[in-house]
C-alpha positions in Angstrom: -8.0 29.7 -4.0 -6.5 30.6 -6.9 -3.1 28.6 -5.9 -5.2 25.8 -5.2 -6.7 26.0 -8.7 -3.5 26.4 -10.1 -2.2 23.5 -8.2 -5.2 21.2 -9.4 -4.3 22.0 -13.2 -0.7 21.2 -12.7 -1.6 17.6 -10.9 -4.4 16.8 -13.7 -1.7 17.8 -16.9 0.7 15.8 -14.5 -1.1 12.2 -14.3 -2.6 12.4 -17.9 0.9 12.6 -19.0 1.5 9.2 -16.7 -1.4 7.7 -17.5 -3.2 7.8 -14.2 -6.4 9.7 -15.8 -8.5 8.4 -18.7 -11.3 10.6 -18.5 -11.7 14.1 -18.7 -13.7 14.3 -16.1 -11.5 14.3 -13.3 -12.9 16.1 -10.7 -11.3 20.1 -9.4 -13.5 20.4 -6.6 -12.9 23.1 -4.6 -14.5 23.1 -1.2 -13.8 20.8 0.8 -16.0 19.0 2.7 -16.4 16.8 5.8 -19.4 13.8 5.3 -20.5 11.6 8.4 -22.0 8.0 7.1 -23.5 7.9 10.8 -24.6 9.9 13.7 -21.1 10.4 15.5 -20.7 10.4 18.8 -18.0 13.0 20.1 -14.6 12.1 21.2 -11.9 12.9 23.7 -8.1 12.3 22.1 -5.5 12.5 23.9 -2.3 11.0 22.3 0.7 10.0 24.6 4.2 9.1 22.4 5.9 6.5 24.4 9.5 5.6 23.1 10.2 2.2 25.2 14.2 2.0 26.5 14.8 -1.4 25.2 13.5 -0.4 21.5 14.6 3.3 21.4 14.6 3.7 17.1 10.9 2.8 16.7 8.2 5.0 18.6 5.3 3.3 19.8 1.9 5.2 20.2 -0.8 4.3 23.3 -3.5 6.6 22.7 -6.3 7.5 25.4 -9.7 7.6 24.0 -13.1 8.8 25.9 -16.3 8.6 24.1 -19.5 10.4 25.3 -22.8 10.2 24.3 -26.5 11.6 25.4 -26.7 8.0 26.5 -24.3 8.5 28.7 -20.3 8.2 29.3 -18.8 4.9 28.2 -15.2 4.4 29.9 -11.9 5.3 28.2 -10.3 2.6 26.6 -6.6 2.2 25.8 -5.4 0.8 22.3 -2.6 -1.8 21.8 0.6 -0.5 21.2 1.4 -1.4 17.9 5.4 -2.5 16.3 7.5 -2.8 13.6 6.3 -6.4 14.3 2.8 -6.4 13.4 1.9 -5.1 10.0 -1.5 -3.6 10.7 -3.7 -1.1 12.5 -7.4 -1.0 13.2 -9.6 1.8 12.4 -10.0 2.5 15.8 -6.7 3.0 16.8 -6.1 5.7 13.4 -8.8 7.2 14.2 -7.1 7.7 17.7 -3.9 8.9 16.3 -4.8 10.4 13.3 -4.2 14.0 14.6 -0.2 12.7 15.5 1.9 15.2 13.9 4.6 12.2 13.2 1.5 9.9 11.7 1.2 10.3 7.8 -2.1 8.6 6.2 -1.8 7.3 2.5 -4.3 6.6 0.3 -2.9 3.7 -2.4 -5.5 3.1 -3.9 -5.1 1.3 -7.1 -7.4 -0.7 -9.4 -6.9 -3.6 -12.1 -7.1 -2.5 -15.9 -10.7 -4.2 -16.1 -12.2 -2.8 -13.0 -12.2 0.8 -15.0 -12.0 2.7 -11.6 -10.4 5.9 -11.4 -7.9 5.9 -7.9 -7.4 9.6 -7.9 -11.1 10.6 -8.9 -12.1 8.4 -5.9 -9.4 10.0 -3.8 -11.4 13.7 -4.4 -14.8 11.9 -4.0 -13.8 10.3 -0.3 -10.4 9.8 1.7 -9.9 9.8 5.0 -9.5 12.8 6.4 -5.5 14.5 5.7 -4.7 11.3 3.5 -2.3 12.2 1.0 -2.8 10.0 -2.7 0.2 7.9 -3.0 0.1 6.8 -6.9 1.1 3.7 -7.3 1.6 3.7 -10.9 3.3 7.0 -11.1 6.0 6.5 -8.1 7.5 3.7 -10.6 10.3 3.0 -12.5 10.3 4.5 -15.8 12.7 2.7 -17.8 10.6 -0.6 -18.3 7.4 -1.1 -20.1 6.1 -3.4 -17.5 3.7 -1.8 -14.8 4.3 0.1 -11.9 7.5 -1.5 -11.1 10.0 -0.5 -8.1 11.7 2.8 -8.7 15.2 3.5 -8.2 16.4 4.5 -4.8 16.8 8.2 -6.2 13.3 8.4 -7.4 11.6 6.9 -4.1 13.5 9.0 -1.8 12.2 12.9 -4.3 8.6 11.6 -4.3 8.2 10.8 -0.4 9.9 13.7 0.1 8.1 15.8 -2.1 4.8 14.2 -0.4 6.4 15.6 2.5 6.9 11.7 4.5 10.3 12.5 6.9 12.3 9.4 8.3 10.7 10.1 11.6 7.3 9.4 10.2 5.0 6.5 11.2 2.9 5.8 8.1 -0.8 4.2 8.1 -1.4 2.7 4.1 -4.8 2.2 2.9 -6.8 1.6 -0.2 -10.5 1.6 -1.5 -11.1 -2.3 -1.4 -10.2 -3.0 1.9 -7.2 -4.5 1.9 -5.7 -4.7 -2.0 -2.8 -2.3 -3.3 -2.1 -0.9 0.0 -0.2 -3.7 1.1 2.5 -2.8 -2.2 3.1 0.3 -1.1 3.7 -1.1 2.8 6.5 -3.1 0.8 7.8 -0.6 -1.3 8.6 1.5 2.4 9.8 -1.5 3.9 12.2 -2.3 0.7 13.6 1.1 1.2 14.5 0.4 4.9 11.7 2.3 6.2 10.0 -0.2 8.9 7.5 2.0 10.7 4.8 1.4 8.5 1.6 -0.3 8.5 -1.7 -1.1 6.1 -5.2 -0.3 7.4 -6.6 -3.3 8.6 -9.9 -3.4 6.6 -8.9 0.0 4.7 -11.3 2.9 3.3 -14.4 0.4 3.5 -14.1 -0.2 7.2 -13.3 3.3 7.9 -16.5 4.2 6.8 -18.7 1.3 8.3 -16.8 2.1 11.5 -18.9 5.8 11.1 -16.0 7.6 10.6 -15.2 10.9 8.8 -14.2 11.4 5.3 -13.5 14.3 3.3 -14.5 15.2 -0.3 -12.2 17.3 -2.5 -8.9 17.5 -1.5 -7.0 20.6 -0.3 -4.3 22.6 -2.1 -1.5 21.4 0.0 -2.3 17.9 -0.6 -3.3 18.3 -4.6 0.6 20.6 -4.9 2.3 17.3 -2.7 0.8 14.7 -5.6 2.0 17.2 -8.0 5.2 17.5 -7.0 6.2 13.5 -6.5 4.8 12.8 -10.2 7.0 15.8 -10.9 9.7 14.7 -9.2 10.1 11.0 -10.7 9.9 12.8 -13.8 13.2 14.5 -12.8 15.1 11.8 -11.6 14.6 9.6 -15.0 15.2 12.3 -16.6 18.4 13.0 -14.9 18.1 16.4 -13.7 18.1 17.5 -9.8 15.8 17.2 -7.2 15.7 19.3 -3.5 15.2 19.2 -1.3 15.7 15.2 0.2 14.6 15.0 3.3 13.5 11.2 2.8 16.4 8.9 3.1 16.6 5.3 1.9 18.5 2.2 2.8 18.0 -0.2 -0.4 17.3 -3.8 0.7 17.7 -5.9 -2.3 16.9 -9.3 -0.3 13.5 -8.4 -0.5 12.8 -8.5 -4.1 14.0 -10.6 -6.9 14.5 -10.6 -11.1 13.4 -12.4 -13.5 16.9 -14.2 -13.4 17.1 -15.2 -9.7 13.3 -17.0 -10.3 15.4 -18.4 -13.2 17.8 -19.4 -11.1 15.2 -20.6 -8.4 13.5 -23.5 -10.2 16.6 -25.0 -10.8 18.1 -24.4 -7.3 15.0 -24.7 -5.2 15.8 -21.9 -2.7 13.2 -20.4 -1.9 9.2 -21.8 -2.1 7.4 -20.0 -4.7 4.2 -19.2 -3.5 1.6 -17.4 -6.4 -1.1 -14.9 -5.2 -3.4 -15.2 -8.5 -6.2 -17.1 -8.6 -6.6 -21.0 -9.1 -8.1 -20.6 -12.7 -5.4 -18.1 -13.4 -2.6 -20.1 -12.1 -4.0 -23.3 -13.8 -3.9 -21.9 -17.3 -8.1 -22.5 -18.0 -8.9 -18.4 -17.1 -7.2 -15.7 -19.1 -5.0 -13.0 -17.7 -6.8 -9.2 -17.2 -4.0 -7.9 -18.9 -4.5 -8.2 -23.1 -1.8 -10.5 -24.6 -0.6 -11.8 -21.5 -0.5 -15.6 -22.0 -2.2 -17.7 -18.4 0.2 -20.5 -16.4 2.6 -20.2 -13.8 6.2 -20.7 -13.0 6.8 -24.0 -12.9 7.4 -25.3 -9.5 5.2 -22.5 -7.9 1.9 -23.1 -5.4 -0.6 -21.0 -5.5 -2.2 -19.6 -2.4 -5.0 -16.9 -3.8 -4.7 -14.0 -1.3 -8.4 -13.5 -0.8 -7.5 -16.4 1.5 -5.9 -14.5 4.0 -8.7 -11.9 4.4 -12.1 -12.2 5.8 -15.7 -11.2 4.9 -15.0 -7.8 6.2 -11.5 -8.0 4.1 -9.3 -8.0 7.2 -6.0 -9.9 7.9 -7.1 -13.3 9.3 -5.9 -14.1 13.0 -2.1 -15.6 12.9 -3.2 -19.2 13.6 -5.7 -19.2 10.6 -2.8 -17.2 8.1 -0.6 -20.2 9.1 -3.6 -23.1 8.4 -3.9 -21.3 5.0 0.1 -22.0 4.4 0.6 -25.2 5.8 -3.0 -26.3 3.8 -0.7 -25.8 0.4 2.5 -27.4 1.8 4.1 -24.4 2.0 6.9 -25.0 5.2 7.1 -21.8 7.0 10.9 -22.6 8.4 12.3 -22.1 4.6 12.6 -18.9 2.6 10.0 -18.0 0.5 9.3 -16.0 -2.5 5.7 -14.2 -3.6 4.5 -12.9 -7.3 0.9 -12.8 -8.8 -0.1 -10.5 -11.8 2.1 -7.4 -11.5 3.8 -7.1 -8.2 0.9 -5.8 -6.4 -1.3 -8.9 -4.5 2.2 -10.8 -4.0 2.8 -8.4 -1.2 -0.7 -9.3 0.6 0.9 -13.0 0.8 3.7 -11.3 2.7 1.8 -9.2 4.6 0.0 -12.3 5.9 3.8 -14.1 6.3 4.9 -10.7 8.3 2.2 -11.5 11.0 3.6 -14.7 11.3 7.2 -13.6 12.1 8.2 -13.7 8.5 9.9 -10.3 7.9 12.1 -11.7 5.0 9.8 -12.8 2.3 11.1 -11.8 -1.0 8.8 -10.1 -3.7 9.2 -11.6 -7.8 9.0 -7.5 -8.7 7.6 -8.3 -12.7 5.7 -11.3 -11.3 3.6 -13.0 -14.2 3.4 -10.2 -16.4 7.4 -10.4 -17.1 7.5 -14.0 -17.0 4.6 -14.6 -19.8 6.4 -11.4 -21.3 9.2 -14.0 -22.4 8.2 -16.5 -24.9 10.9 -19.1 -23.8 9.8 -19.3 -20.1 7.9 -22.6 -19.4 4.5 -21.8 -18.2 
């Protein structure tokens, strides 16, 4: 206990100093505590790793579910094994695996500036159960002013291995809207030529309307791995060493772009520049959330707001609706294409949606908007 206290104070002095808290009242709670939102019925797991001859590097899971009730037995049902290829998972099928010793849950939760939610006090309130908190504005670079932009290779590589993610890990991302932020840090994995990951279809919101589990508080272990990735970036911008690495990267710099290649973009016409913000945004006539932050878009851009690509429940439209949405805005899905928004972080649902529809190679604008206003000679 007292570790875990000591652990807690370390993590709080650790994301004041980045930023992450504004209020003293982040919560230390000790005990932690498992809440059912419905009566559960109990389960039988059994989790089978299958590792398929033809596609030997990626490990595909089938799991085996039997659900009993006093209202009887229902029969077991078998979910769909899930690849590199499709960039979600159900609720269900976590739920299944979520006991998988090579299955790491993270909870990337992260909020606009006006929204005035707190990611890691929600974390200790409610996560799913063994979710680590990825931060997404701490795992940043931290030579730039602008917001939570991608770290060096370096830094990525100490804080997912300080959170204690291995190569061989599959990785489930979720966040607290549904489907928002998580989809950044998907990219930010898949950037550092880590493919076996996936968002939550649906996220924290449909976990719990599903009846599942969450915890409250967070345990030692998990509060000493936040710690220590915060403390690691630290490290790495400030040049000293960091051990040990047992995450390894493999930069992929086609998937994300400067503020010179959009530059270069408008005038060679490259790639389809496809905006995530919304209309009024885009358009000019609503102002930007962040304060001096002037509203437009780079010209030549569409915009294609990404609430478009979800549904009521927030969800990841079916393929053939993702591809009306695109093909509604002209947007050809046989050329390259290239995604921004606000700050980097909604871009990534667009390619999210563009990865379900065998378009692994979308490229992310990294400072998005926020950079490009930033500069008062960029056309807007």
């Amino acid at each position: 206990m007292v570790a875990e206290d000591m652990a807690s104070t370390v993590l709080t002095r650790t994301l004041f100093h980045t930023g992450l808290l504004r209020s003293s009242s982040f919560l230390t709670r000790r005990t932690q505590l498992s809440t059912s939102f419905c009566n559960r019925r109990p389960f039988c797991l059994r989790t089978v790793p299958v590792y398929p001859a033809q596609k030997a590097k990626t490990a595909v899971w089938t799991p085996c579910v039997m659900a009993s009730s006093s209202f009887g037995t229902r029969a077991a049902y078998s979910t769909q094994s899930i690849s590199t290829n499709e960039p979600v998972v159900s609720v269900d099928w976590l739920h299944a695996n979520l006991k998988d010793p090579d299955l790491k849950v993270l909870d990337a939760s992260w909020y606009m500036p006006d929204e005035q939610r707190n990611p890691i006090q929600e974390y200790q309130v409610a996560h799913i159960p063994g979710a680590l908190f990825f931060d997404i504005d701490g795992i940043s670079d931290r030579t730039t002013n602008l917001p939570h932009m991608l770290p060096s290779e370096e830094a990525f590589a100490a804080a997912c291995s300080a959170l204690g993610i291995g190569n061989k890990d599959g990785i489930v991302v979720y966040d607290g809207k549904g489907l928002f932020s998580a989809a950044r840090v998907w990219w930010m994995f898949r950037v550092f030529g880590h493919d076996r990951v996936w968002v939550l279809d649906g996220g924290l919101p449909r976990w719990r309307a599903s009846g599942y589990d969450v915890e409250s508080s967070a345990s030692g272990d998990a509060i000493l791995k936040a710690s220590a990735a915060s403390e690691a970036i630290e490290k790495v911008y400030h040049g000293q060493a960091v051990a040990p690495i047992t995450f390894q990267t493999k930069f992929r710099p086609h998937l994300v772009w400067t503020l010179e290649q959009v530059k270069s973009n408008i005038e060679e016409k490259t790639h389809q520049h496809i905006d995530a913000r919304s209309k009024p945004r885009f358009d000019g006539t609503a102002p930007e959330p962040r304060k001096g932050i002037r509203s437009g878009h780079v010209p030549g851009s569409k915009c294609i707001p990404f609430p478009q690509l979800l549904d009521a429940s927030q969800t990841l439209l079916p393929a053939d609706e993702l591809k009306k949405r695109f093909e509604k805005e002209g947007i050809s899905l046989e050329s390259p294409l290239v995604s921004s928004c606000g700050t980097g972080v909604t871009a990534c649902i667009l390619v999210l949606g563009l990865h379900r529809l065998g378009k692994s190679d979308v490229v992310v604008y990294d400072g998005s908007w926020t950079e490009w206003a930033g500069h008062p000679d960029n056309t807007c």
